[in-house]
Phi, psi and omega in degrees: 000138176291122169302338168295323187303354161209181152313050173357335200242010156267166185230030140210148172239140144266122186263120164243116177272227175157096191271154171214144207258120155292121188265306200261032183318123180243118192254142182245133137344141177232121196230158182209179169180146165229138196279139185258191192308330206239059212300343184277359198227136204223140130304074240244116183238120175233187192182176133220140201281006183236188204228199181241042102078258179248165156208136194040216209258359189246320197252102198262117196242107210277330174049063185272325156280321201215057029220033187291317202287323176285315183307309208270332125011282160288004174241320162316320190289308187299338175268349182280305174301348177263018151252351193178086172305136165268165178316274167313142155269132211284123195255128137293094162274124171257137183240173143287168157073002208277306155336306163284359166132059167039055189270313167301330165270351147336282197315308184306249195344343169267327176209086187278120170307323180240156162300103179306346171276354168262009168255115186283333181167147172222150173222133173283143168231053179287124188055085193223029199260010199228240176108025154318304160245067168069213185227186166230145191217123162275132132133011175283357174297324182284210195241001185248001185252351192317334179294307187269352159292322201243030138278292190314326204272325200298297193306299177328292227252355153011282193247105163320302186278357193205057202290159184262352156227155173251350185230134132232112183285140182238127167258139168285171198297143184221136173262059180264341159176175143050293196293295191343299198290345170268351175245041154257358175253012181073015169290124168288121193231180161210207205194114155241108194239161198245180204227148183150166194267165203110346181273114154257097200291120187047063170217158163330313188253057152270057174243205194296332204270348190247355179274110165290330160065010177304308174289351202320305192266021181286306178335292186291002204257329205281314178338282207276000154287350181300302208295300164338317176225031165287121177225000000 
C-alpha cells in the first residue's frame, strides 16, 4: 500500500478487497545476490512467495508456513550476508507459481541468471515456521547427499549440550517443491522444512499466530554454519 493512500496517525484501516481471476496473469521471479570472495562459485537460498490465496467468496489461505515463514527467512540470510561476506557467492530466490506446479523455478532453470553448473549447492526453504520436533531435509536420504547430511548433523551435535535441533531428519527425493526443478538439471539442491505442531498445511488457520517459531533461529544460526564449511 502507498503510504498517501491512508492516514498515518490512524489507528485502525478497513481494507476492502474484491479477487478476481486473471487467466494471463504475469508473476515475476524476485532474485538478489552478494558476491562472495570466490564470485565464479554460487550458494543458492531460495523459497516461494506466493500461497493459494482465496477460494470462493469465504475461505481466504493466509500461507503464514507455507511460505511466508520461508520467504522471510530467505530475506534474513540475505540481510545477514551483506555484513559478512561469504566465500561463494550468495544467490536469493523467491519464486512464484510454485504452488500451480513449481512455475517460477522451471522457468529459472530454462533461464539462468547464473550458470547452473556454477551453483556449489542450494537449500529451498519451504515451511520453517515451527521446529519443535526438529527439521527434515529432502534428499539428505540419498547416497550422493550423505556428505551434507553428516555436515548438518556434525555442526548440530558440536555441543551436546546445547544442539540447534534434537532431530535432523533425512528423506528421500520428492518432487514436493522448488529444489525439484534444479535437481532435474543436476543441480545440488535440498528442501528443508521444519517439523512440529502449528503447522496447517493448505488451511485456513495457516497464520502468523498458530507458528511456534521455535526452531526459526536455530535454523538460521545452523544454516549460515553450513555455508562456513561447505566446500
Amino acid at each position: 500500500m502507498k503510504r498517501e493512500s491512508f492516514d498515518r496517525s490512524a489507528k485502525t484501516v478497513s481494507i476492502d478487497i474484491t479477487a478476481k481471476l486473471k487467466k494471463n496473469f504475469a508473476a515475476k521471479n524476485v532474485i538478489g545476490y552478494v558476491e562472495g570472495k570466490n564470485p565464479n562459485k554460487y550458494f543458492v537460498f531460495c523459497g516461494h512467495y506466493d500461497h493459494l490465496g482465496t477460494l470462493g467468496k469465504d475461505a481466504y489461505f493466509p500461507g503464514a508456513q507455507d511460505n511466508a515463514s520461508g520467504t522471510a527467512m530467505v530475506l534474513d540470510l540475505a540481510a545477514y550476508y551483506t555484513k559478512h561476506q561469504p566465500e561463494y557467492t550468495m544467490v536469493f530466490m523467491l519464486f512464484f507459481g510454485e504452488e500451480a506446479g513449481l512455475l517460477g523455478s522451471s522457468y529459472y532453470v530454462e533461464h539462468p541468471l547464473f550458470p547452473l553448473n556454477q551453483i556449489v549447492m542450494g537449500v529451498n526453504l519451504d515451511m520453517v515456521g515451527t521446529g519443535d520436533e526438529g527439521i527434515t531435509g529432502v534428499n539428505l536420504g540419498e547416497e550422493k547427499y550423505a556428505d551434507i547430511f553428516w555436515l548438518l548433523n556434525g555442526i548440530n551435535t558440536e555441543h551436546s549440550d546445547n544442539k540447534y535441533f534434537e532431530t535432523i531428519k533425512d528423506r528421500k527425493a520428492a518432487a514436493n517443491s522448488d529444489h525439484y526443478s534444479f535437481n532435474r538439471k543436476d543441480v545440488k539442491f535440498i528442501f528443508i522444512y521444519t517439523m512440529g505442531p502449528g503447522t496447517y498445511y493448505h488451511n485456513v488457520k495457516d497464520k502468523y499466530e498458530t507458528l511456534s517459531f521455535t526452531g526459526y533461529g536455530s535454523l538460521f544460526g545452523l544454516l549460515t554454519k553450513f555455508v562456513e564449511r561447505y566446500e
